[in-house]
C-alpha positions as CSV (number, residue, x, y, z in Angstrom):
1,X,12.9,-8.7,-9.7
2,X,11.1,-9.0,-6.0
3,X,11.1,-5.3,-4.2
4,X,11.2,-5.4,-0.2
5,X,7.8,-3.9,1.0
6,X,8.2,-1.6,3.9
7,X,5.5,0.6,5.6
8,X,6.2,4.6,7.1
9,X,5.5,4.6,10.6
10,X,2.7,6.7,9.7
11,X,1.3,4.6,7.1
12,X,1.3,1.7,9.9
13,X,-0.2,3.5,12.2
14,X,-3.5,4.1,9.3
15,X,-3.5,0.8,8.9
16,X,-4.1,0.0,12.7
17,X,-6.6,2.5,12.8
18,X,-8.3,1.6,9.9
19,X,-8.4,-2.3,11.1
20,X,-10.1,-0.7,14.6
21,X,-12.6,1.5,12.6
22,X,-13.6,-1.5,10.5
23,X,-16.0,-4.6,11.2
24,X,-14.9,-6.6,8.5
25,X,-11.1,-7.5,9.9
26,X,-10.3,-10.7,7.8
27,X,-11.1,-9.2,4.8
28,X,-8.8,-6.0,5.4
29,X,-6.0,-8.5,6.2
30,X,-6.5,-10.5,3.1
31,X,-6.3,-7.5,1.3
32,X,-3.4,-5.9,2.7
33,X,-1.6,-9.0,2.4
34,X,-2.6,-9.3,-1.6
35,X,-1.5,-5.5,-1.5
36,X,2.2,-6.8,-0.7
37,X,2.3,-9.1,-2.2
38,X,1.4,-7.9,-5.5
39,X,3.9,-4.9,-4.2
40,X,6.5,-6.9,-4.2
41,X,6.3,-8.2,-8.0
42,X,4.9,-5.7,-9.7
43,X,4.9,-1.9,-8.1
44,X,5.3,0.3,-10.7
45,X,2.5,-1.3,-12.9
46,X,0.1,-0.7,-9.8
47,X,-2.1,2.3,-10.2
48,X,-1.5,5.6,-10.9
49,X,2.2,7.4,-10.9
50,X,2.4,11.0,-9.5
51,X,5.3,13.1,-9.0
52,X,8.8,11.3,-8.6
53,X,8.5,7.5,-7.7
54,X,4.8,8.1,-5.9
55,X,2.1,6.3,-7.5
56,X,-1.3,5.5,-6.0
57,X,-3.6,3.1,-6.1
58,X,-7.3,3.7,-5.3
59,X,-9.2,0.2,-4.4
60,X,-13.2,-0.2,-3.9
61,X,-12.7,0.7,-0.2
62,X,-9.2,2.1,0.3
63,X,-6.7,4.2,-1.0
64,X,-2.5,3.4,-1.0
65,X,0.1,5.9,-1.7
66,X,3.6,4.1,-2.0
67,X,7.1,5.1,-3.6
68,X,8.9,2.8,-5.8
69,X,12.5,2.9,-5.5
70,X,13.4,0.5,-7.9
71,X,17.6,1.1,-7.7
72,X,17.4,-0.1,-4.0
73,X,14.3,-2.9,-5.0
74,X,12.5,-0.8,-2.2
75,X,8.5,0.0,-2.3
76,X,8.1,2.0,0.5
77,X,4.0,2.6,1.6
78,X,3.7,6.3,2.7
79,X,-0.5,5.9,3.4
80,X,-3.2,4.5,3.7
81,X,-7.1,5.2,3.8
82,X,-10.4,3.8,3.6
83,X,-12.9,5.6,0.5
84,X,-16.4,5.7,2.1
């Protein structure tokens, strides 16, 4: 099954300041895009699950909280942060 990948408007708006604050650009794009797409097969074998449909997944630089709605086929990504 293939979930739609959507992003808060909040969540957007981390990852535009995160790709300002960061020198390293391509990479943050490549990663993001991997993010989806491995979103869109597989969210609720992706990191950690927390109350309800949250689950978050910590990376070597970032952090993701998302929701998995899997009724509607919906991940929905509620933030996003860089890990110093």
């Amino acid at each position: 099954m293939k979930f739609t990948v959507t992003w808060t408007d909040e969540a957007r708006d981390e990852l535009c300041e995160l790709f300002m604050a960061v020198p390293f650009r391509s990479e943050l794009s490549r990663v993001v895009n991997t993010l989806e797409s491995e979103l869109a097969r597989r969210p609720e074998s992706l990191g950690e699950s927390r109350e309800s449909n949250i689950r978050v997944l910590m990376g070597s630089h970032f952090g993701l909280m998302f929701e998995v709605l899997p009724d509607d086929c919906l991940v929905q990504v509620l933030h996003i942060g860089w890990l110093p």
